[in-house]
N, C-alpha and C positions, 0 to 999 in steps of 0.2 A: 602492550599498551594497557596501562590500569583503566578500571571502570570506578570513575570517581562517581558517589549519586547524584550530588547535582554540580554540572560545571556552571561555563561563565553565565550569566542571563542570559534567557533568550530574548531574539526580539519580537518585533510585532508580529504577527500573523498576515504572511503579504498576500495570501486568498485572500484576506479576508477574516474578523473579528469574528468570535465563536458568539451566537447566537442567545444572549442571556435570560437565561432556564426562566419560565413563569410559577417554577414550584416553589413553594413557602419556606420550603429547607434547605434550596438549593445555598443561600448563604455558607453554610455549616462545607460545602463540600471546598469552599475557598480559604479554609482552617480557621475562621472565626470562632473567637472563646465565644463557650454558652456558657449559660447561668442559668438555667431553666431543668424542670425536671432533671435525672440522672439518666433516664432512659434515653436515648439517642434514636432520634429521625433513622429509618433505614438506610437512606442516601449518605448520613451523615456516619454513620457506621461502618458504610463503604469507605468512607476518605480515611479511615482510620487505619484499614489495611495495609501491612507492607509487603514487597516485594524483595522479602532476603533471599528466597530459595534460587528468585531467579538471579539478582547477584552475585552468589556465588556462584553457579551456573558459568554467568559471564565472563567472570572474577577467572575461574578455569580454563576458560579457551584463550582468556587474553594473556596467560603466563604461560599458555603454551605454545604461542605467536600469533594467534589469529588477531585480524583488526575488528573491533569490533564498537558496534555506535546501537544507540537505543533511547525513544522518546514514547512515551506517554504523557497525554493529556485528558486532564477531564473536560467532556462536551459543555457541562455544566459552569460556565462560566469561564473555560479556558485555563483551568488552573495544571501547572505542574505538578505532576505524578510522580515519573521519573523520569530520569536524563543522565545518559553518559555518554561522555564525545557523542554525542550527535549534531554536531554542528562539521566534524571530521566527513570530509569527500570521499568516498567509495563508486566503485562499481555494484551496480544493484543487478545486472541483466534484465530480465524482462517487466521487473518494476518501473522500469524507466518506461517504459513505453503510453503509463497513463495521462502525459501529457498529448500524446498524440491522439488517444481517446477524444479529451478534449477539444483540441484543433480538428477533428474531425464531425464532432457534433457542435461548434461552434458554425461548422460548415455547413451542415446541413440547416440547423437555426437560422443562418442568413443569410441562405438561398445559393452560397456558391455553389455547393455541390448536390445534387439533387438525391434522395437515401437511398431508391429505387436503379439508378445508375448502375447498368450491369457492367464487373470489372471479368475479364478472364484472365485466369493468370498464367495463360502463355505469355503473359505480354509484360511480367513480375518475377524477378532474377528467384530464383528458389532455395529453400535450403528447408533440410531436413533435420533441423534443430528437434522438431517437435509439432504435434497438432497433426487435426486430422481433413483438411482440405486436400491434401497433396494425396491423400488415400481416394478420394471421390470420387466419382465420374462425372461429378456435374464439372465442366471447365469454366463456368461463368457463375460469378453471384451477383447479387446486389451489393452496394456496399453498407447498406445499412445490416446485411445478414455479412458480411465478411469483416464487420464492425465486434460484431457479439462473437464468434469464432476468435478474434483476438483476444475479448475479454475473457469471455469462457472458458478459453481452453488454453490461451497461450502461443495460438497455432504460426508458427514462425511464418508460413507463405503469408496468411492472414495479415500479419503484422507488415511488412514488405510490402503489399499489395495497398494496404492503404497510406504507408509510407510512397510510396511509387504515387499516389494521385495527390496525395496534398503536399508534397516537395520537406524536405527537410527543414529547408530554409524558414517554412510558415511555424512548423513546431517548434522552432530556434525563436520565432519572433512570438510564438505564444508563451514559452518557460516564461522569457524576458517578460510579457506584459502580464504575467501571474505572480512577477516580482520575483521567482524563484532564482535567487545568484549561485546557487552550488548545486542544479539541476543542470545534466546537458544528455539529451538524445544524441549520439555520436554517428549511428549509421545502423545501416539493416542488421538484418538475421542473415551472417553468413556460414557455412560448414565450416570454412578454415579463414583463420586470419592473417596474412600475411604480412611482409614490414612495410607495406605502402598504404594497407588498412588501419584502420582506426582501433586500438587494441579491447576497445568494450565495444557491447552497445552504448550502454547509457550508465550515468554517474549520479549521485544526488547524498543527502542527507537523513538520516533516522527524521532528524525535524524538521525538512521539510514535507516529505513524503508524509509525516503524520501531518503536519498543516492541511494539504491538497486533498488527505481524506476527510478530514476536519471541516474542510471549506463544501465540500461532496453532501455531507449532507445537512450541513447550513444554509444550503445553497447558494455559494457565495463565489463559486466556480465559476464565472465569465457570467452569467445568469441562472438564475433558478430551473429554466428547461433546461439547460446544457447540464446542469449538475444532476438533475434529475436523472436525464439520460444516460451520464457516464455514469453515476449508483446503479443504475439496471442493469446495466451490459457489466459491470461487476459485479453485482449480487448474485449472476450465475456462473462463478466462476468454480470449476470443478477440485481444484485444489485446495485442497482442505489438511496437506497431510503435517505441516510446522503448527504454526502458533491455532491454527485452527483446529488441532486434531483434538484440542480439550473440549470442544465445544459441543460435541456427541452431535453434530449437524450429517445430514444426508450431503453428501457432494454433489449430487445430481438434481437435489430436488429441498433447497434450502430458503428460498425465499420469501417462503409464508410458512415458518415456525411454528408449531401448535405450543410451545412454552415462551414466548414472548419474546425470542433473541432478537435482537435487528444483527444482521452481519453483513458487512462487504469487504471483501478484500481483493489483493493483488501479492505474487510470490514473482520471484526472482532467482532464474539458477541457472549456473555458467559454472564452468571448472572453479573450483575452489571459491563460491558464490553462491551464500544463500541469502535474499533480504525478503520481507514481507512486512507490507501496513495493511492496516485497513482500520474499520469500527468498528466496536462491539458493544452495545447497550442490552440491557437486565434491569429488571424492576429495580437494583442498587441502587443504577449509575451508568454513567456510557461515556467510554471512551475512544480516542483516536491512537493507534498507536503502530509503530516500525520499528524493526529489529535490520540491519544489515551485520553477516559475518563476513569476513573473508578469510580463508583458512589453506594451511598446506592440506591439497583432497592427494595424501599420499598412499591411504589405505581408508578402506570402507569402516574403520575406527575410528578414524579422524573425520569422515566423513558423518560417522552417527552419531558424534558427538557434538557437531556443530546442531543437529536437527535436535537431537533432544533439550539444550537447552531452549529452541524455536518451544519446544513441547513445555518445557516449565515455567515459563513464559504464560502460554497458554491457560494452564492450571491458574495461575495468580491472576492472570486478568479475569476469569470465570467466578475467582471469589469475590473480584472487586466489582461486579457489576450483579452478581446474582447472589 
């Protein structure tokens, strides 16, 4: 599949419309000609940047059969960055799961489920996908802490367990009223998939995925507290090793930056399945932005080649916002 740079138009933003910037140069980041001085705003300096390195990157795993979809946008007024097939359906793995984020802090917002509500996960089908609950001795959390265990870490019981109290059916009817039509949560974290399961977790878009982080901190996600909340329970999220490993961030300890980064994100990985969105802003510029591969994982070659393009990726969005 070729990486055209920009395909068909997108459409609207169904979170919800990007937030427009109060800065006096944000215009310039919308690709407005100026006529003013020669020197260029720093924002406006940023929109100037291109993204060839990681093109070809792309350009490389899609001739070598991988599918592959990718969206940037600027926060700044919602302009396109770049885009290729990102409007193409994939399997993201545990990307998909941020709509359930949602549905579960929209739960707690309006009082169905209470955050303190202690879950045990005997009572939560298990799988040892990943994360570190099933390691614990505690058998019971709350679910506002078996909330951030999702975020943070990934942690499959974690994910299960709050799928298991807020029903599939609610995050089916949240995607839908977030307007997302090529998002679908399919079913839990299982070890083995059989032919009677569902053969992913979860499916979605470069674009939309960038949209819902986009909407996260616009706050345009179901409400401002619920976006609020689902940015926090991702801001601590420990993976940092794809399109974040440019950003020299602490994994463990990233949320208050001493160089000004703002970062949140979410990764996604299943056999032959790597995708990651999230935001990244710098004194530039700030953007929202998703990468999904999906590749033959036939050797640990093909396997680091899908992440290093995640990594030069990386590099180019660091120069466009810092």
């Amino acid at each position: 599949m070729g990486m055209p740079p920009v395909p068909e138009p997108a459409l609207p933003d169904p979170v919800g419309g990007p937030v427009a910037s109060s800065r006096r140069d944000a215009p310039a980041l919308r690709g407005a000609g100026r006529k003013g001085p020669k020197r260029l705003p720093r924002r406006a300096a940023a929109g100037r940047r291109s993204f060839t390195a990681t093109l070809r990157a792309l350009d490389e795993l899609a001739a070598s059969g991988a599918q592959v979809s990718v969206r940037i946008d600027d926060l700044d007024g919602g302009a396109q960055v770049l885009a290729g097939d990102d409007f193409v359906t994939l399997p993201v793995g545990g990307l998909g799961v941020v709509p359930l984020l949602v549905e579960v802090a929209a739960a707690f917002e309006d009082g169905r489920i209470e955050p303190l509500e202690i879950l045990d996960r005997a009572a939560v089908q298990g799988a040892a996908h990943g994360g570190v609950w099933q390691h614990l001795k505690a058998p019971a959390l709350p679910l506002i802490d078996v909330a951030m265990l999702a975020a943070s870490s990934g942690d499959a019981l974690a994910v299960n367990a709050l799928l298991h109290r807020v029903g599939l059916q609610a995050v089916r009817a949240r995607i839908e009223q977030l307007g997302l039509r090529r998002t679908a949560l399919l079913d839990r974290f299982r070890d083995d998939r059989g032919p009677d399961d569902a053969p992913h977790l979860a499916l979605s878009t470069a674009r939309e995925m960038a949209q819902v982080f986009a909407g996260l901190v616009n706050s345009t996600v179901f409400s401002p507290g619920v976006s609020a909340q689902v940015a926090e329970w991702l801001s601590l999220n420990h993976d940092l090793s794809l399109v974040a490993s440019a950003t020299g961030l602490d994994p463990f300890a990233h949320e208050n930056d001493q160089h000004g980064l703002l970062f949140v994100n979410k990764t996604g990985r299943a056999a032959g399945v790597r995708a990651e969105a999230g935001v990244l802003g710098g004194p530039r510029a700030g953007v929202a932005y998703a990468l999904i591969v999906n590749f033959d994982d036939l050797t640990i070659a093909h396997r680091l080649r899908a992440h290093d393009a995640f990594r030069v990726l990386g590099v180019e969005l660091m120069e466009y916002v810092y």
